[in-house]
N, C-alpha and C positions, 0 to 999 in steps of 0.2 A: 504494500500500500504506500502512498507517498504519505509523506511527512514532512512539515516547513516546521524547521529549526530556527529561532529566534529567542531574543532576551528581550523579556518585560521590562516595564519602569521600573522595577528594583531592582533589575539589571538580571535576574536570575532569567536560567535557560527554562524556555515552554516549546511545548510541541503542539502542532495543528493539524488534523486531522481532518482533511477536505471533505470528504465523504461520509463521514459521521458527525460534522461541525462538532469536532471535539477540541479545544484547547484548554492544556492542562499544564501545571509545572512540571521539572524535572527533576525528582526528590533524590535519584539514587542513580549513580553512573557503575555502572562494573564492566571489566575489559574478559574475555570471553573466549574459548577457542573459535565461537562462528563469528566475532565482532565484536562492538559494542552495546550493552544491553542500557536501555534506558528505563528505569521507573517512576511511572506519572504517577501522582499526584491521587488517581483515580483507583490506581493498584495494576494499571497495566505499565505489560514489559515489551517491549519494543527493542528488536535487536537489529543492527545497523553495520552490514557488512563495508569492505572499503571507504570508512570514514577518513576522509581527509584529512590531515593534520598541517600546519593551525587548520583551525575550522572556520571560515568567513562566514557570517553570520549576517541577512537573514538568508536561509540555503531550502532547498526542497530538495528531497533524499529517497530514497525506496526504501522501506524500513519492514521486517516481517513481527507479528503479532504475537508474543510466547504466551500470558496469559493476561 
């Protein structure tokens, strides 16, 4: 699914979810053998193969759904 990666007013990372108008913060980062896994806010984990590093921000990304 895509995913836009961006930082709120208080500067902290949020994900956007097109397709389910979901925008949520990003409470927990963990590095992964498939990638990067990201955990919203919401309780979902979102893993993010070939993340770029630095990461330019705001970015849209293909991200898969773990729970």
């Amino acid at each position: 699914m895509k995913v836009m990666l961006s930082k709120n007013a208080a500067g902290r990372l949020t994900a956007y979810v097109p397709k389910k108008d979901l925008e949520e913060e990003v409470i927990k980062q963990t590095d992964t053998d498939d990638g990067k896994v990201f955990t919203l806010a919401n309780g979902w984990q979102l893993v993010f193969t070939n993340l770029p590093d630095p990461l330019q921000l705001p970015k849209t990304l293909e991200a898969k759904r773990l729970a």
